[in-house]
N, CA and C atoms of all chains as a GROMACS GRO file, in nm:
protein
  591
    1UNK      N    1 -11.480   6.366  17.346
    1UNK     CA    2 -11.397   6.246  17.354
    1UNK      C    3 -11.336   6.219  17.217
    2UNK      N    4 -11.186   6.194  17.257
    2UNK     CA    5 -11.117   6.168  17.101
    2UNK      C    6 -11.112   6.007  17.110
    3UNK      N    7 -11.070   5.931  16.982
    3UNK     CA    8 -11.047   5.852  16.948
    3UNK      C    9 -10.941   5.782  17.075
    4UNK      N   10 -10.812   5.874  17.054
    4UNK     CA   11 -10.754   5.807  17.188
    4UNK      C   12 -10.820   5.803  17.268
    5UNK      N   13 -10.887   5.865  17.366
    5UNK     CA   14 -10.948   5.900  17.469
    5UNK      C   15 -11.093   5.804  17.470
    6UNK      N   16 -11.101   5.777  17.401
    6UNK     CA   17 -11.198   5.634  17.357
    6UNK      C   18 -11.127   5.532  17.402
    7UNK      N   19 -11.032   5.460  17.313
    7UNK     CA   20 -10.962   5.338  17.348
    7UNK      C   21 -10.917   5.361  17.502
    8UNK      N   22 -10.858   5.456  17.529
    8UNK     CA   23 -10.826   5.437  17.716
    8UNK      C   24 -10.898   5.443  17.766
    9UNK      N   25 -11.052   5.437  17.743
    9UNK     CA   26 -11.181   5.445  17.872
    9UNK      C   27 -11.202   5.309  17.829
   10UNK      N   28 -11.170   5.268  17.684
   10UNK     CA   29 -11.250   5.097  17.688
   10UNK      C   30 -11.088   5.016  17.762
   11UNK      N   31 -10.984   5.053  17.738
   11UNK     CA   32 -10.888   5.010  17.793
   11UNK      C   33 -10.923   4.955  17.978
   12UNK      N   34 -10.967   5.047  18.015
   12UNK     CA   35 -10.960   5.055  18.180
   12UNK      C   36 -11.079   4.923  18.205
   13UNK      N   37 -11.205   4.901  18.117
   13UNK     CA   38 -11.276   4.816  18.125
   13UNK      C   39 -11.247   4.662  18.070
   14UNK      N   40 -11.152   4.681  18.012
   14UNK     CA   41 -11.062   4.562  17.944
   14UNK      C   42 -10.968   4.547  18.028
   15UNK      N   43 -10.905   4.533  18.127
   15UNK     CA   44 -10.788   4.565  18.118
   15UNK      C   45 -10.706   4.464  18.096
   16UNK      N   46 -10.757   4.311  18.096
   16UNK     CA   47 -10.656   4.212  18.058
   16UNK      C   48 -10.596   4.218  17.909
   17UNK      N   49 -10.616   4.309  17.827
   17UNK     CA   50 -10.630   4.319  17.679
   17UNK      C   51 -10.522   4.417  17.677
   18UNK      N   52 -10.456   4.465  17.557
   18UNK     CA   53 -10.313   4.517  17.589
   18UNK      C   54 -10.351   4.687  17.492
   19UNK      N   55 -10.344   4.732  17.555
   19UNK     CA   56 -10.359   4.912  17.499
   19UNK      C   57 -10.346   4.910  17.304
   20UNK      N   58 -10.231   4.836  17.258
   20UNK     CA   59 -10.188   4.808  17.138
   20UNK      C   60 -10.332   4.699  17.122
   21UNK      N   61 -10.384   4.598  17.156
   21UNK     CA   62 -10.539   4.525  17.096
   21UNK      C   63 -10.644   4.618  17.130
   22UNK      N   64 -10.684   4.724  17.206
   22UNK     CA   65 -10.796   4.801  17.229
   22UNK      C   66 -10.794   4.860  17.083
   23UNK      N   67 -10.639   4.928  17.081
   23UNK     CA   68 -10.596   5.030  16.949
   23UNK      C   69 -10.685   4.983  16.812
   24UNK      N   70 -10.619   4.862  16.799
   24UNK     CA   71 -10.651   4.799  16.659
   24UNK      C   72 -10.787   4.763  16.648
   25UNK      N   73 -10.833   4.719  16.750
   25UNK     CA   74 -10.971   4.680  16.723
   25UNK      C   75 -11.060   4.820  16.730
   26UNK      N   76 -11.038   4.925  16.801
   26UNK     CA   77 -11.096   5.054  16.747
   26UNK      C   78 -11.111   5.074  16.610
   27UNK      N   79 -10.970   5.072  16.545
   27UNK     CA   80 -10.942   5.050  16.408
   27UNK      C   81 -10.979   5.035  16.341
   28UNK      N   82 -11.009   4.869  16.342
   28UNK     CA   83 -11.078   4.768  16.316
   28UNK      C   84 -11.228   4.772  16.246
   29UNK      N   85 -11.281   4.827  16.344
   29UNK     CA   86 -11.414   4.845  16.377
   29UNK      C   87 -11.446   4.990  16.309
   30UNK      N   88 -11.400   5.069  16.287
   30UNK     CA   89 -11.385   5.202  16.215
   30UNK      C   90 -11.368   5.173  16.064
   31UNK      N   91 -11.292   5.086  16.061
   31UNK     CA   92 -11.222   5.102  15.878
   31UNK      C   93 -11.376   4.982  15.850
   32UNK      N   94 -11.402   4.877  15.915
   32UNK     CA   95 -11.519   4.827  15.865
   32UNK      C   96 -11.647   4.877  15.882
   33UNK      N   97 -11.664   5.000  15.920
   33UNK     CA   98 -11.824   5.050  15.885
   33UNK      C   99 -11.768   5.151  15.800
   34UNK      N  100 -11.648   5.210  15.786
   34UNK     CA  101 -11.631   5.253  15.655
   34UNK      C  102 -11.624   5.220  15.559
   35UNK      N  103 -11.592   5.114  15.496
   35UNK     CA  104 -11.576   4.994  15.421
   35UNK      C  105 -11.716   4.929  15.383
   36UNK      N  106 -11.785   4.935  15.491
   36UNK     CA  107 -11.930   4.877  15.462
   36UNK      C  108 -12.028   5.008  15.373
   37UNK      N  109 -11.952   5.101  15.406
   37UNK     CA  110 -12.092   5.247  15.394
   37UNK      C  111 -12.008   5.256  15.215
   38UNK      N  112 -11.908   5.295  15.214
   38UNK     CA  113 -11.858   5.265  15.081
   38UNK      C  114 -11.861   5.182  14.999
   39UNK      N  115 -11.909   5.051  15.003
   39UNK     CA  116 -11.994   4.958  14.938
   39UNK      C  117 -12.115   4.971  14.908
   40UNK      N  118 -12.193   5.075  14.975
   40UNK     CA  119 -12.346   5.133  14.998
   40UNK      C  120 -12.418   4.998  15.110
   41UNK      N  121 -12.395   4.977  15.151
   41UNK     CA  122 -12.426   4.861  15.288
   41UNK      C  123 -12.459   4.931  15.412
   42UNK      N  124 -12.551   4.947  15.435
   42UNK     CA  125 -12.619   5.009  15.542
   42UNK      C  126 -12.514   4.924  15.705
   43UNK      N  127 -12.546   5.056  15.818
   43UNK     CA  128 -12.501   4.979  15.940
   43UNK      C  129 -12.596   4.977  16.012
   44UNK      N  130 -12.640   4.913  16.105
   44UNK     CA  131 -12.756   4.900  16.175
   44UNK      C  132 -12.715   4.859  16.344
   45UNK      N  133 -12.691   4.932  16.417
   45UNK     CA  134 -12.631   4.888  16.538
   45UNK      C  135 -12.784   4.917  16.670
   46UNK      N  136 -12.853   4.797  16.730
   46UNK     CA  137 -12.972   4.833  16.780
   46UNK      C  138 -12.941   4.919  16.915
   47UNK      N  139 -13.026   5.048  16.913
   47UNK     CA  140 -12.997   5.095  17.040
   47UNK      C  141 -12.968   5.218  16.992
   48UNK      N  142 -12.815   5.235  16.921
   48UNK     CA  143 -12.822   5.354  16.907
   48UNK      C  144 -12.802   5.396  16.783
   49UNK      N  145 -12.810   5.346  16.686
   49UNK     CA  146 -12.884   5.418  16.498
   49UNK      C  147 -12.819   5.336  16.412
   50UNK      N  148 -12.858   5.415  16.316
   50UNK     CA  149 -12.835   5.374  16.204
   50UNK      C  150 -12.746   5.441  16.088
   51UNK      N  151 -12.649   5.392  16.061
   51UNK     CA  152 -12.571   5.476  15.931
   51UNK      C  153 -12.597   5.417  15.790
   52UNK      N  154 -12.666   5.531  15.689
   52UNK     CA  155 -12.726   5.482  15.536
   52UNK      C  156 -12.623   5.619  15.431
   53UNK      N  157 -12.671   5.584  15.302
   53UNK     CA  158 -12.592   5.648  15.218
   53UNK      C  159 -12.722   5.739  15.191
   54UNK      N  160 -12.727   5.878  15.149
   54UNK     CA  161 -12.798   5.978  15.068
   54UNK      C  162 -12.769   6.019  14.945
   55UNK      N  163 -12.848   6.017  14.886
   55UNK     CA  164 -12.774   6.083  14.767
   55UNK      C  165 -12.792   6.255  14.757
   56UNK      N  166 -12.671   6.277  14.673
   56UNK     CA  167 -12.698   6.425  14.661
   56UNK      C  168 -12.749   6.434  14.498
   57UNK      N  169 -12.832   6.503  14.407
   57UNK     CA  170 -12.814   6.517  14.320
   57UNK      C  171 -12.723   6.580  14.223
   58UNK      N  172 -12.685   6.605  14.077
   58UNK     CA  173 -12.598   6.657  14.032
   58UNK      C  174 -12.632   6.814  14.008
   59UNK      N  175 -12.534   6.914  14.020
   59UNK     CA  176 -12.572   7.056  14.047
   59UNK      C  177 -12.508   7.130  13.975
   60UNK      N  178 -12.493   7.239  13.919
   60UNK     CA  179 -12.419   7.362  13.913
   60UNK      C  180 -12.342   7.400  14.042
   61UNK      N  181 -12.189   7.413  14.042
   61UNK     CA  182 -12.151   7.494  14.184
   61UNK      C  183 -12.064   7.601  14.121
   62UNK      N  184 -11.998   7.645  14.168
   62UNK     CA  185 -11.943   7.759  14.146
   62UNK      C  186 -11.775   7.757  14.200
   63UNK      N  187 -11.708   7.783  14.107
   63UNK     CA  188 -11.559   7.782  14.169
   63UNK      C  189 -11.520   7.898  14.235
   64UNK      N  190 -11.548   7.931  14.399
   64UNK     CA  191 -11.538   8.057  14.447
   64UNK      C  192 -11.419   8.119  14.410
   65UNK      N  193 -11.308   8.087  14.395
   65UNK     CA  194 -11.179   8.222  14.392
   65UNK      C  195 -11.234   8.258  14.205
   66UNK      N  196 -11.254   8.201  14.098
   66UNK     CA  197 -11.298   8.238  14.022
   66UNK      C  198 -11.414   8.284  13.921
   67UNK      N  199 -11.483   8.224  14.042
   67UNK     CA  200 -11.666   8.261  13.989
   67UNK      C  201 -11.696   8.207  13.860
   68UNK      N  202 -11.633   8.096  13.840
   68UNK     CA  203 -11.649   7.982  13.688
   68UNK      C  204 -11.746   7.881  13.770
   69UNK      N  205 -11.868   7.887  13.678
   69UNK     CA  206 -11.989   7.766  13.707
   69UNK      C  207 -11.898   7.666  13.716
   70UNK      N  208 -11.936   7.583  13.760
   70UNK     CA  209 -11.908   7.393  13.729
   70UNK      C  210 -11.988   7.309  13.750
   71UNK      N  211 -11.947   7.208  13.698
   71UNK     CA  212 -12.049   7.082  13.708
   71UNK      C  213 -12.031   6.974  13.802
   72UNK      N  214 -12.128   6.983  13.905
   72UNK     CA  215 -12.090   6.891  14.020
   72UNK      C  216 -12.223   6.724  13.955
   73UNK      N  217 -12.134   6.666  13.984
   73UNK     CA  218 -12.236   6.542  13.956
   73UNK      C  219 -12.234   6.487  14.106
   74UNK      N  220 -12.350   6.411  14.065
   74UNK     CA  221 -12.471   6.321  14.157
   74UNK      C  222 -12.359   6.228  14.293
   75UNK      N  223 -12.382   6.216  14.414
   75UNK     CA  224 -12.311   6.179  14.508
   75UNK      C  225 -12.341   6.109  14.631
   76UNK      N  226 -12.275   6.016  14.676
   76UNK     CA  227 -12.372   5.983  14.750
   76UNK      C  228 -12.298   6.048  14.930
   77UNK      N  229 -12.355   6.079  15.014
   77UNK     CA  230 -12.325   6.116  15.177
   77UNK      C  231 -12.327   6.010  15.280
   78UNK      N  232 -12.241   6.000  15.338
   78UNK     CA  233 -12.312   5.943  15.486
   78UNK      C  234 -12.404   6.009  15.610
   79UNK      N  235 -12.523   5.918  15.625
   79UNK     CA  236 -12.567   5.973  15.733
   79UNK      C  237 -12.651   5.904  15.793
   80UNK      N  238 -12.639   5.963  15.965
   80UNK     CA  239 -12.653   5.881  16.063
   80UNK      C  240 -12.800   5.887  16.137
   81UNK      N  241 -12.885   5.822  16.149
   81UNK     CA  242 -13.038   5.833  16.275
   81UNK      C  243 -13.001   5.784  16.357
   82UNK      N  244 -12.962   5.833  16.461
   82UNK     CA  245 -12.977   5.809  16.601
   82UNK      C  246 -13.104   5.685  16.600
   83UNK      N  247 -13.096   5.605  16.709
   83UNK     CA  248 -13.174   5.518  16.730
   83UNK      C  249 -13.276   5.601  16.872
   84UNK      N  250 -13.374   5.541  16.869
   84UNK     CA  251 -13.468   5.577  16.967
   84UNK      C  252 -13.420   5.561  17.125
   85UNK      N  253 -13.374   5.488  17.177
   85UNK     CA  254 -13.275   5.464  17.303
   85UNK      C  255 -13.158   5.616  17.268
   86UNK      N  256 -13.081   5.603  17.199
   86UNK     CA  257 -12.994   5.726  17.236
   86UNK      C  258 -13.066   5.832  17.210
   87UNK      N  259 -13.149   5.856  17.090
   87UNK     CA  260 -13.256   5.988  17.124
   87UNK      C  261 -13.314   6.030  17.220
   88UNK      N  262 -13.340   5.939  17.272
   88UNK     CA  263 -13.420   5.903  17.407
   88UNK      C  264 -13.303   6.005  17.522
   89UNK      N  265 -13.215   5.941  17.533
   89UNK     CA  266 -13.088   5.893  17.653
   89UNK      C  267 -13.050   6.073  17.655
   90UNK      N  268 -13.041   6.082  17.520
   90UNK     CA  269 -12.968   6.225  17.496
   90UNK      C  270 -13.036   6.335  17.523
   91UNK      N  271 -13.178   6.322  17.507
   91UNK     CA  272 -13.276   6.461  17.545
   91UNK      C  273 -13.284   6.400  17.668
   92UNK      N  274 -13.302   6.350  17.708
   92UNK     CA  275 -13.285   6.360  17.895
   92UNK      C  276 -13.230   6.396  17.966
   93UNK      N  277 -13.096   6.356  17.897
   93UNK     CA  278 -12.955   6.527  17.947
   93UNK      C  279 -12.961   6.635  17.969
   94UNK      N  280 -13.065   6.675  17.843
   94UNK     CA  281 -13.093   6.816  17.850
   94UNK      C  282 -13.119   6.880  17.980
   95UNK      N  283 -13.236   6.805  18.063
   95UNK     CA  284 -13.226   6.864  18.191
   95UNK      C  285 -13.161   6.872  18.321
   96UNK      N  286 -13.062   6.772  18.310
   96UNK     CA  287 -12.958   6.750  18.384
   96UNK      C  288 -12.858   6.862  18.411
   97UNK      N  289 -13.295   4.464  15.223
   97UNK     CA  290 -13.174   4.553  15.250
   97UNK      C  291 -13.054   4.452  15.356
   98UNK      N  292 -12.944   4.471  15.324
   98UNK     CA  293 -12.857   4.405  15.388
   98UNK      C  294 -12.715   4.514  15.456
   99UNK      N  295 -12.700   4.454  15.593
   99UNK     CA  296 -12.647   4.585  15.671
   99UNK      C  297 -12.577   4.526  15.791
  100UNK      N  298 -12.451   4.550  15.779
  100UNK     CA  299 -12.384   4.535  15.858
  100UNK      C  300 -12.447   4.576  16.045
  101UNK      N  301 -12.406   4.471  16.074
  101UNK     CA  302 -12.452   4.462  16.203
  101UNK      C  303 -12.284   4.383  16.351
  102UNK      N  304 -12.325   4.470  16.462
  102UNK     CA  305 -12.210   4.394  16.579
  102UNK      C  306 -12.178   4.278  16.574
  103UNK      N  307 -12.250   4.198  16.512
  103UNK     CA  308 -12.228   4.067  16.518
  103UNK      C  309 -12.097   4.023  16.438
  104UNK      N  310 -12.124   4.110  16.298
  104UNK     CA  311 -11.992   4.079  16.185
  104UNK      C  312 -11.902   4.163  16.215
  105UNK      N  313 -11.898   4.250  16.307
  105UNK     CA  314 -11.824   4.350  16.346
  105UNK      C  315 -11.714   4.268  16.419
  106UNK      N  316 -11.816   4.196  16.570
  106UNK     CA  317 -11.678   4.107  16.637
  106UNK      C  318 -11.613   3.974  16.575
  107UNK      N  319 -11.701   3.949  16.488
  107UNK     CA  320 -11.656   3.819  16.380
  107UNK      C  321 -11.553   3.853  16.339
  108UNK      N  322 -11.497   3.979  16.289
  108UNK     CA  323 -11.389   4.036  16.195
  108UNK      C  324 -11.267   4.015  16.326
  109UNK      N  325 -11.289   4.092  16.464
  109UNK     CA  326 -11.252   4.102  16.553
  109UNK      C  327 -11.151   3.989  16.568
  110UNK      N  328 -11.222   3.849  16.583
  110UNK     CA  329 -11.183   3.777  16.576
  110UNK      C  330 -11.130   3.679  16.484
  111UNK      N  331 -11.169   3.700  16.386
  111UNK     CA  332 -11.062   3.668  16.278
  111UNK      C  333 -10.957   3.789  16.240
  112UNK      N  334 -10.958   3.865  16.235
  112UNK     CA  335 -10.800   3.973  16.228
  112UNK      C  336 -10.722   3.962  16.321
  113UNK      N  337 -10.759   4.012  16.453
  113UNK     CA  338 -10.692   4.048  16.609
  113UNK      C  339 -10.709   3.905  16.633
  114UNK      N  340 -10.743   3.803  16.654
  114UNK     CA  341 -10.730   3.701  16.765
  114UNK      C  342 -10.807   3.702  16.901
  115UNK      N  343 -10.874   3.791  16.870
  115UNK     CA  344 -10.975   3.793  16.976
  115UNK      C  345 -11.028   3.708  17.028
  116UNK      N  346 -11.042   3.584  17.145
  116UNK     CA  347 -11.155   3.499  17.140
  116UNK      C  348 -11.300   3.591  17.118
  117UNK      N  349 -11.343   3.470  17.079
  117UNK     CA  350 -11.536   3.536  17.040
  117UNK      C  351 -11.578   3.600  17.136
  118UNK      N  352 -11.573   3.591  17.283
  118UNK     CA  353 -11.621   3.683  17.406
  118UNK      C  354 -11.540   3.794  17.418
  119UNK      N  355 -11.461   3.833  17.392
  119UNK     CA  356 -11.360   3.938  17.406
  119UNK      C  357 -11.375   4.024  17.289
  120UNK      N  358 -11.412   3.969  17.187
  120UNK     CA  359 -11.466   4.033  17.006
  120UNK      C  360 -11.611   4.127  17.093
  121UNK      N  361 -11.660   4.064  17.123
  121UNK     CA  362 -11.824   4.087  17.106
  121UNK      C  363 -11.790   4.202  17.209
  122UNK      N  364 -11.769   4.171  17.376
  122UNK     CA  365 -11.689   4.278  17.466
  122UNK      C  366 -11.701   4.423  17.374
  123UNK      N  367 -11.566   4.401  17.302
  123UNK     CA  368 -11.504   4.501  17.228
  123UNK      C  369 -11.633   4.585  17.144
  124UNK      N  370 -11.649   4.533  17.067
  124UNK     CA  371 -11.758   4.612  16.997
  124UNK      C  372 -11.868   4.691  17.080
  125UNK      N  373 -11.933   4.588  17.185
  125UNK     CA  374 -12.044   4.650  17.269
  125UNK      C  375 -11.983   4.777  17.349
  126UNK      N  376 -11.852   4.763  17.419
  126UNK     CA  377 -11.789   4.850  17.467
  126UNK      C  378 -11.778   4.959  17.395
  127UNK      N  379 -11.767   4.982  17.276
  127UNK     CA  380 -11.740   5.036  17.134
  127UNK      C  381 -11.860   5.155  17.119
  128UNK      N  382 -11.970   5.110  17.157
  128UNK     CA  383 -12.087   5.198  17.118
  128UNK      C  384 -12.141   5.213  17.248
  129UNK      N  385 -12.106   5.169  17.350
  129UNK     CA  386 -12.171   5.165  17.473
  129UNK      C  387 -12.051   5.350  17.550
  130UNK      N  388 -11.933   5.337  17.521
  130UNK     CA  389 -11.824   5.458  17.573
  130UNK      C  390 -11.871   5.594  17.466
  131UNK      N  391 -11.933   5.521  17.334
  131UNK     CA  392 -11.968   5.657  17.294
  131UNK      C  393 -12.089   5.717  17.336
  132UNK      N  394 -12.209   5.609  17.327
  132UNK     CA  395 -12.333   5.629  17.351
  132UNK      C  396 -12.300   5.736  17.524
  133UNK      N  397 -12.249   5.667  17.573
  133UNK     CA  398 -12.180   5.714  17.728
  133UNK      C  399 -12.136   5.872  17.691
  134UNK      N  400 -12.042   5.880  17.610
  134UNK     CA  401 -12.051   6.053  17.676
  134UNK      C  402 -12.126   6.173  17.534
  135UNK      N  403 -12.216   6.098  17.494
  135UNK     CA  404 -12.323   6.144  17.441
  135UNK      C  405 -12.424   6.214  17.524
  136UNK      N  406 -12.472   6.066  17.633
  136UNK     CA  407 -12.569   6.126  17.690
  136UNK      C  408 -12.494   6.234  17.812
  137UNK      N  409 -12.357   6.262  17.816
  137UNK     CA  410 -12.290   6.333  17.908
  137UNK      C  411 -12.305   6.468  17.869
  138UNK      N  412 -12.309   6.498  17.738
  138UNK     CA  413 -12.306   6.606  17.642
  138UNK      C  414 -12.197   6.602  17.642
  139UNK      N  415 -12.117   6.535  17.559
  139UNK     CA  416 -11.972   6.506  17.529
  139UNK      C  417 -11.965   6.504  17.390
  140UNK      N  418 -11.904   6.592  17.300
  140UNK     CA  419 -11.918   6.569  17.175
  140UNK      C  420 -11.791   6.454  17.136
  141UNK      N  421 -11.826   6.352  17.084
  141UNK     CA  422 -11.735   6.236  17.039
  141UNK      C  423 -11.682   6.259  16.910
  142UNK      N  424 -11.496   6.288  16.882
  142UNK     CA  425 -11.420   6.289  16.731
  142UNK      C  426 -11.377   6.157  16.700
  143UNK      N  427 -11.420   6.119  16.624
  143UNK     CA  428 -11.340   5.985  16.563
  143UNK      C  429 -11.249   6.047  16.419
  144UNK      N  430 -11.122   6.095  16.432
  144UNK     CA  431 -11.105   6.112  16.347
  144UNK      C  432 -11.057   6.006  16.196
  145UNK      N  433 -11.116   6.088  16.100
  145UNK     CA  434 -11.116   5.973  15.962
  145UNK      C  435 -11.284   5.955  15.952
  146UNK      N  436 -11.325   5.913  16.073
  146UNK     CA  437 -11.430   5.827  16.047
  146UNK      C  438 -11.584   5.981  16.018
  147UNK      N  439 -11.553   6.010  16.174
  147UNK     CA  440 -11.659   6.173  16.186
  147UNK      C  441 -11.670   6.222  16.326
  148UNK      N  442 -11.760   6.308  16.332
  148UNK     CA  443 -11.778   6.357  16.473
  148UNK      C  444 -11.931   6.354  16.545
  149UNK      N  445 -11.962   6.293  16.625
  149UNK     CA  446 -12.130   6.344  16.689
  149UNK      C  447 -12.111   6.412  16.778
  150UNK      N  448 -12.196   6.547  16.722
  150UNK     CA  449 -12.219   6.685  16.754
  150UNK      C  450 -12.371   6.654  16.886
  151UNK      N  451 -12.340   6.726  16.936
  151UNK     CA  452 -12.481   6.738  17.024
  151UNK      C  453 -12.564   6.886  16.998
  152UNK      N  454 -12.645   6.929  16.952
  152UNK     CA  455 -12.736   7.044  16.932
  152UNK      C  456 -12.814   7.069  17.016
  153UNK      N  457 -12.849   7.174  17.115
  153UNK     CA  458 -12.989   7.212  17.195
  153UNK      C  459 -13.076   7.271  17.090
  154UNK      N  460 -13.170   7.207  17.056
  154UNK     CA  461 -13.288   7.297  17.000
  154UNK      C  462 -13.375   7.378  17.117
  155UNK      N  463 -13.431   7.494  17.089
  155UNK     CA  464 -13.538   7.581  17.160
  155UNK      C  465 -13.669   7.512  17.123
  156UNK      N  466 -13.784   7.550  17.194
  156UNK     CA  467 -13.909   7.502  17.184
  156UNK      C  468 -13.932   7.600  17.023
  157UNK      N  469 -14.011   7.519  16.971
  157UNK     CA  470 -14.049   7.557  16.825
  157UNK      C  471 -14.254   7.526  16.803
  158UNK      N  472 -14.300   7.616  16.739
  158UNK     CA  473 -14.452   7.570  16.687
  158UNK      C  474 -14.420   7.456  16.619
  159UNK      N  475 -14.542   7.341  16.659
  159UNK     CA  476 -14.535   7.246  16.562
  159UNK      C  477 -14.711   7.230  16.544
  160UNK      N  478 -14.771   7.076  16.467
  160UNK     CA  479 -14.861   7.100  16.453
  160UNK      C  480 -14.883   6.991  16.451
  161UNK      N  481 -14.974   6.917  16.518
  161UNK     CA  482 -15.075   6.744  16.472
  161UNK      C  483 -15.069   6.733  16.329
  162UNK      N  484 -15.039   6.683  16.229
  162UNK     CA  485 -15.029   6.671  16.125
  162UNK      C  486 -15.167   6.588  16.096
  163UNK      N  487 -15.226   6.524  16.185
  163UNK     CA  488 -15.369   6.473  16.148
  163UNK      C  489 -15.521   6.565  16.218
  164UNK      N  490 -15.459   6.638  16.273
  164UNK     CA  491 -15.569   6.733  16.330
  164UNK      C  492 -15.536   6.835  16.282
  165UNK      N  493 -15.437   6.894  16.284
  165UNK     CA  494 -15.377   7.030  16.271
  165UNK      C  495 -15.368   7.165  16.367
  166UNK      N  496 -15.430   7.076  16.455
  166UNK     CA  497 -15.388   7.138  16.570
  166UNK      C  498 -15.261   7.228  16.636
  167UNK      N  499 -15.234   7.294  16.686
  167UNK     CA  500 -15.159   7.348  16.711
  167UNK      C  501 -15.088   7.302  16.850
  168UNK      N  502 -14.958   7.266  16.852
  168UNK     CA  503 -14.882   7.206  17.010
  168UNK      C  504 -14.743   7.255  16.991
  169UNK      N  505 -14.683   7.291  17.082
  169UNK     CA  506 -14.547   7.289  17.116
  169UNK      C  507 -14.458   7.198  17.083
  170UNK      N  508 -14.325   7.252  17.038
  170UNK     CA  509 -14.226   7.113  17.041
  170UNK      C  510 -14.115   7.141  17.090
  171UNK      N  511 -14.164   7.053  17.263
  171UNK     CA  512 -14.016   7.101  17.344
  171UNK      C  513 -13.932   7.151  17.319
  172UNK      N  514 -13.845   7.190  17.411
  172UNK     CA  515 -13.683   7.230  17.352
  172UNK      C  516 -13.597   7.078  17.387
  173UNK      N  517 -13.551   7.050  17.289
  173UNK     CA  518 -13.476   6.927  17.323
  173UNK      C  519 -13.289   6.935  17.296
  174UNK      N  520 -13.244   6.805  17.272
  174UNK     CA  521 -13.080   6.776  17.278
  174UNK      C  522 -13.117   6.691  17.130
  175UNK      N  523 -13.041   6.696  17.025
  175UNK     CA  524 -13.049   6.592  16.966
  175UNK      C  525 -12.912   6.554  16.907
  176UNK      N  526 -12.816   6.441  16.916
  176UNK     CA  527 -12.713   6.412  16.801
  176UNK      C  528 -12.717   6.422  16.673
  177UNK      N  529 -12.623   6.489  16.623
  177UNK     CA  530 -12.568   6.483  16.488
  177UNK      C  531 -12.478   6.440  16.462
  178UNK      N  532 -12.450   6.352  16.313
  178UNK     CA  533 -12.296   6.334  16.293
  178UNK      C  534 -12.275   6.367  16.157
  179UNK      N  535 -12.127   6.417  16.195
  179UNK     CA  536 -12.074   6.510  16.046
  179UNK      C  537 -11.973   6.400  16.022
  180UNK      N  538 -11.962   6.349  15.887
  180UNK     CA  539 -11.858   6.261  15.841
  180UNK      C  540 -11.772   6.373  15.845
  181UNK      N  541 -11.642   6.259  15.825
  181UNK     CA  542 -11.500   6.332  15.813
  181UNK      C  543 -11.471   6.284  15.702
  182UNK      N  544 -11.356   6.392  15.633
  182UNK     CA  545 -11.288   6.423  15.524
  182UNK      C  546 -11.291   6.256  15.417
  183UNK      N  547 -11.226   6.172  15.534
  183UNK     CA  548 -11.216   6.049  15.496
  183UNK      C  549 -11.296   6.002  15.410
  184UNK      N  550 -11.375   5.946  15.526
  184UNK     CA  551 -11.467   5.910  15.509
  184UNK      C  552 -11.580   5.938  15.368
  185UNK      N  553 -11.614   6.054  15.399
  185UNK     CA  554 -11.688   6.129  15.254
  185UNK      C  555 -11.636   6.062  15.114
  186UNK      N  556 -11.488   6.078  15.138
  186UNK     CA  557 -11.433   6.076  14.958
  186UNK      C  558 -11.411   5.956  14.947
  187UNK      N  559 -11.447   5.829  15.080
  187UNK     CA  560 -11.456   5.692  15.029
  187UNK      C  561 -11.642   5.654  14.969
  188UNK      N  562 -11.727   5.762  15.042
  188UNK     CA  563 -11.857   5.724  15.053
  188UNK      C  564 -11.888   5.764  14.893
  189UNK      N  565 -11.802   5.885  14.845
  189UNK     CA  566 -11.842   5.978  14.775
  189UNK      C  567 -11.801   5.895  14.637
  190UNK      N  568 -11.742   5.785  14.629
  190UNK     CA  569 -11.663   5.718  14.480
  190UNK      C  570 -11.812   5.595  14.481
  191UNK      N  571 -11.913   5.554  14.569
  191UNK     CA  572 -11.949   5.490  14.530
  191UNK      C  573 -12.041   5.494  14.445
  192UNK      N  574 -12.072   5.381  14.378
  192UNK     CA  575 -12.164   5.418  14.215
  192UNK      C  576 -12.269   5.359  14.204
  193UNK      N  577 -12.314   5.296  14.327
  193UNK     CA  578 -12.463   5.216  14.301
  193UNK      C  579 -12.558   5.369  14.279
  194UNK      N  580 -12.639   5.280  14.186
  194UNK     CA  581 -12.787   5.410  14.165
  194UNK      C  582 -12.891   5.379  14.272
  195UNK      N  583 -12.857   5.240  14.385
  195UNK     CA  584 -12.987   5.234  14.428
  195UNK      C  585 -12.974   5.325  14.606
  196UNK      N  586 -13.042   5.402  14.602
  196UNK     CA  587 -13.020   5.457  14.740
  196UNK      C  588 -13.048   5.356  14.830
  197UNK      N  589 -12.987   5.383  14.966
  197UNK     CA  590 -13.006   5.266  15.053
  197UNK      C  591 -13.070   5.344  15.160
   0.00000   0.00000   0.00000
């Protein structure tokens, strides 16, 4: 499922709401847990997980087309735990 | 720890969009409820910008009681993953707190 393909399945359950307000509030709702995780602000949605920051430490990498070391410094990732309900929800599929 | 939660999610809703407050809240629950939905379908979900949840079959693997040490199986299961996108990363990636969250 894409993003469009998101908003037109919540569209059909909305439907008094206008394709252009599903849009934005997808949006919406996207640019603010991005916005939140880039602040380092944890998301916590109950049910189905959690999105936190990791850090990476700082490393040696290597510039592949020239094989010159470099210096990567310290970083932080996003990443997501599934909550126990969709862990749950999702290995149950499996046998389906 | 302090963490964004649905609640400030449809708050925004409704102060940006004009949402009344029941139609905010709607939105959001709908929001994680269409993804959670074709998750458990085995539907891999792209949000692009934001990321993607991947679905993985693991095979049954040795595991072990970690307080007995026993020896047990560990099903073969389904589990989600999500890979940030491009975006995303190089907004996550400028931030500078030292305290992990």
């Amino acid at each position: 499922m894409t993003k469009s393909e998101l908003i037109e399945r919540m569209l059909t359950k909305q439907p008094q709401l206008s394709a252009k307000d599903v849009e934005l509030a997808v949006k919406t709702i996207l640019d603010h847990m991005s916005q939140s995780l880039s602040t380092g602000e944890r998301i916590e949605i109950r049910g189905f997980g959690s999105f936190s920051l990791h850090y990476r430490s700082p490393r040696m990498g290597r510039n592949p087309k020239t094989g010159d070391s470099v210096e990567l410094s310290g970083k932080f990732v996003p990443h997501f735990k599934p909550g126990k309900e969709l862990r749950d929800q999702v290995n149950e599929s499996l046998g389906a | 720890m302090r963490a964004l939660t649905k609640a400030e999610m449809a708050e925004r809703l409704f102060e940006d969009l004009g949402l009344n407050k029941r139609e905010a809240k709607e939105m959001v629950d709908l929001f994680f409820d269409e993804i959670r939905h074709s998750l458990t379908h085995n539907e891999q979900v792209k949000l692009s910008g934001f990321g993607n949840f991947d679905l993985r079959d693991k095979s049954q693997r040795p595991g072990r009681n970690p307080k007995t040490g026993e020896e047990i199986p560990i099903s073969a299961r389904r589990v989600v993953t999500f890979k940030p996108g491009q975006k995303l990363k190089i907004r996550v990636e400028a931030y500078a707190g030292s305290e992990s969250i």
